[in-house]
N, C-alpha and C positions, 0 to 999 in steps of 0.2 A: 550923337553918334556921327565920327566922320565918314566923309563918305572915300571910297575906294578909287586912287589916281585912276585915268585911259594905262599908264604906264603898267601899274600893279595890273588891272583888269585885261592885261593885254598878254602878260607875266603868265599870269594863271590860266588865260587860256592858252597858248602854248605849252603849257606844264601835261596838257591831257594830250594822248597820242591822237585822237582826234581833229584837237584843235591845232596842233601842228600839224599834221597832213593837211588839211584844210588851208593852214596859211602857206601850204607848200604849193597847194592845185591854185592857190589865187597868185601867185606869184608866176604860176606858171602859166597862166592863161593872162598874164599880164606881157610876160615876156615873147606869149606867140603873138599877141597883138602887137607887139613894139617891133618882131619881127616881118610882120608886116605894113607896116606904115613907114619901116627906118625906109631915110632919101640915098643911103649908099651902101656898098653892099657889105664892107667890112662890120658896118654896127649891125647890120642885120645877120651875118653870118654869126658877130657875138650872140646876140639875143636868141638866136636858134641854136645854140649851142648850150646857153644859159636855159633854155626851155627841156630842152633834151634829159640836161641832168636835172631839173626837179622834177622831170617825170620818172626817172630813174630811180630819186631816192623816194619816188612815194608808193613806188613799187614793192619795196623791203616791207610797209607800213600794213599791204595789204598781203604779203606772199602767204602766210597759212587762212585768209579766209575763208575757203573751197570747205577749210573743217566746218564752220558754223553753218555752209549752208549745207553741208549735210547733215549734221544734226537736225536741221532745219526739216530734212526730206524724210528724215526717221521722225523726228517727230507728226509727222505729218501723215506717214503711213501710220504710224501707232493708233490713229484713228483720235476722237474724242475731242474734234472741234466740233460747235455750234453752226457754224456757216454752210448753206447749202454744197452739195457733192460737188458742182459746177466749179463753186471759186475754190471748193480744197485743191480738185483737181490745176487750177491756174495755178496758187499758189505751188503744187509739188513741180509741174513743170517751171513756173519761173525761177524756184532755189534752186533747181536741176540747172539748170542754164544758166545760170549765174556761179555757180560751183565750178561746172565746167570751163567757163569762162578764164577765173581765176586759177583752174589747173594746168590750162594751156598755156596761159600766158606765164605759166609760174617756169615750164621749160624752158624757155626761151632766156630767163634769167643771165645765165651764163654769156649769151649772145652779147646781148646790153650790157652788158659790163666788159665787153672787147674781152673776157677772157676764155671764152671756149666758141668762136666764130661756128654756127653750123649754115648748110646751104637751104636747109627746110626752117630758118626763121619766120620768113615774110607768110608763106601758107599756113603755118601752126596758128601766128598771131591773126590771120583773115578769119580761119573758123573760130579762135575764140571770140574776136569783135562780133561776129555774127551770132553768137553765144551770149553777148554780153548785150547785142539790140534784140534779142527776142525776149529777153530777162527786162528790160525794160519797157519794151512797148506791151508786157503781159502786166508789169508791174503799172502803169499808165492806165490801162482798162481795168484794173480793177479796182483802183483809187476810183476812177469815172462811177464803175459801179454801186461803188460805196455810197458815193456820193449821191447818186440817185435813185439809191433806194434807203439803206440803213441809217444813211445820215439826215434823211429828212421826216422818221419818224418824230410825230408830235409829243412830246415827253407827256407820259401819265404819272398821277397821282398813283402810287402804292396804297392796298388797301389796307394796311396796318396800320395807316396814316389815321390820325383822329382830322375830323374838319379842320380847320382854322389855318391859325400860325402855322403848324406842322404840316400839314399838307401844301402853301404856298411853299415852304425852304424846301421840301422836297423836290417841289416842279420846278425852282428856280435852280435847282440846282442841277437837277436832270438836263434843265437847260442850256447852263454852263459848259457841261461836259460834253452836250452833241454840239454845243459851239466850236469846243476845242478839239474835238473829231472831225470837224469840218477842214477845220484850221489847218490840221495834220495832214488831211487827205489832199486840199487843194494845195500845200507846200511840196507836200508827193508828186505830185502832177506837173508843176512847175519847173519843180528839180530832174524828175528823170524823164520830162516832155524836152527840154535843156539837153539835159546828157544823150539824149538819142541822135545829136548831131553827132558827136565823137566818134562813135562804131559805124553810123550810118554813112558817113562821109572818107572813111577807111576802107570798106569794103565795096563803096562806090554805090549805096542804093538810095542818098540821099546826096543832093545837089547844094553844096553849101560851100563859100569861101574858110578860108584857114583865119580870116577875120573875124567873120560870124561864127565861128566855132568857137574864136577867143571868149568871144562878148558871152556866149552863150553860157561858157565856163563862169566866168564873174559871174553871171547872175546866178545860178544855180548853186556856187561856190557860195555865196553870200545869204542865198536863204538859208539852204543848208546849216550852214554853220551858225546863224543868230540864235537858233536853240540848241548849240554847244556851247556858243560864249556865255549865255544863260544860263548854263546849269553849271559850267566852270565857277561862277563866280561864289 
C-alpha cells in the first residue's frame, strides 16, 4: 500500500471547511507576527493589511455559527444530560456567550467589508469579544473540571464480563478511552487557554503584546487542527 504524498495530505485537508479556515487563522497569525518583527514600515503595513483580510475571509467561515450554539442551548434546556446541574448550567451559559459572541460580531460584517461604514462598530465588536472570553474562560474550567474529576476515574471491570481474557480487553479498553478523554480535554485547555489572549487583549483585560498573541494563535492553530488533518485524511 502506497502511502499518501505531504502534498495529497495537504490537498485533502484543505478540501474540509475546517481545515481551510484553520490554514487561514495559521496564516494569519503568521502574518501578525511578521507584522511585528518587519524592520520598515512599508512590509509591515503590507503584512497588516495581509492579516486583516485572512481574518476577514475567516469570518464568512464562521458567520451562521450563533445557530449551532443555539441548538446547543435547546438542547441543553431540553434537559436529559448525565452531568451534574452545576456543569449543565456552565455549559448553557457558555453556548449562550458564544452564540452571542458570533451574533454581534456577525453585524458588523458589513463594516469589514468597507461596504456599509457604521459609527457603533468598535462597541458592538467590544461586547462580543467580551462574549467570546467569558465562552472561553467558562469553556477552560470546565475542561479543568473534567479533568479532575471524570477523567481520573479508575476504569472498572463490567459485571457481564466473565473473569479472564474478557474482563482484561474490557479494562484495557476502558482505559484507552479515559486516555483519549484526557487527550481531548488537556488539548481544550491548551487551545482556548491560547485563544483567551485574542478577546482578552481587545477589550483591554488582559496585558499581552500583538506578538504574543501571534505566537499564541500558532500554537493553538496547530493543536487544533492536528485532529482535523487526521480525520481529513
Amino acid at each position: 500500500m502506497t502511502s499518501t504524498s505531504p502534498a495529497k495530505q495537504f490537498s485533502n485537508f484543505t478540501r474540509t471547511s475546517a481545515g481551510l479556515e484553520k490554514t487561514l487563522r495559521l496564516l494569519q497569525a503568521a502574518a501578525q507576527i511578521a507584522t511585528e518583527v518587519s524592520v520598515d514600515q512599508a512590509s509591515g503595513l503590507r503584512w497588516s493589511q495581509a492579516r486583516t483580510q485572512f481574518a476577514l475571509t475567516r469570518r464568512f467561515f464562521r458567520f451562521f455559527n450563533f445557530i449551532d450554539c443555539a441548538e446547543r442551548v435547546v438542547g441543553l434546556l431540553g434537559g436529559g444530560s448525565s452531568e451534574p446541574i452545576i456543569m449543565v448550567i456552565v455549559e448553557l451559559v457558555r453556548w449562550s456567550c458564544l452564540g452571542l459572541y458570533f451574533f454581534l460580531e456577525d453585524l458588523t460584517i458589513l463594516h469589514a467589508m468597507n461596504l456599509y461604514p457604521v459609527p457603533w462598530n468598535k462597541p458592538v465588536l467590544v461586547e462580543a469579544y467580551k462574549f467570546w472570553f467569558y465562552a472561553l474562560s467558562l469553556s477552560v474550567l470546565s475542561s479543568l473540571w473534567r479533568l479532575a474529576f471524570n477523567a481520573t476515574k479508575q476504569p472498572s471491570i463490567t459485571k457481564t464480563y466473565e473473569k479472564g481474557k474478557k474482563a482484561a480487553k474490557a479494562t484495557a479498553e476502558q482505559a484507552s478511552a479515559l486516555r483519549e478523554q484526557r487527550n481531548a480535554l488537556v488539548k481544550r485547555v491548551v487551545v482556548d487557554g491560547c485563544d483567551l489572549l485574542i478577546p482578552g487583549t481587545f477589550v483591554g483585560w488582559i496585558e499581552a503584546s500583538d506578538l504574543m498573541v501571534g505566537m499564541a494563535m500558532v500554537v493553538s492553530t496547530l493543536v487544533a487542527g492536528r485532529d482535523i488533518w487526521v480525520r481529513s485524511q
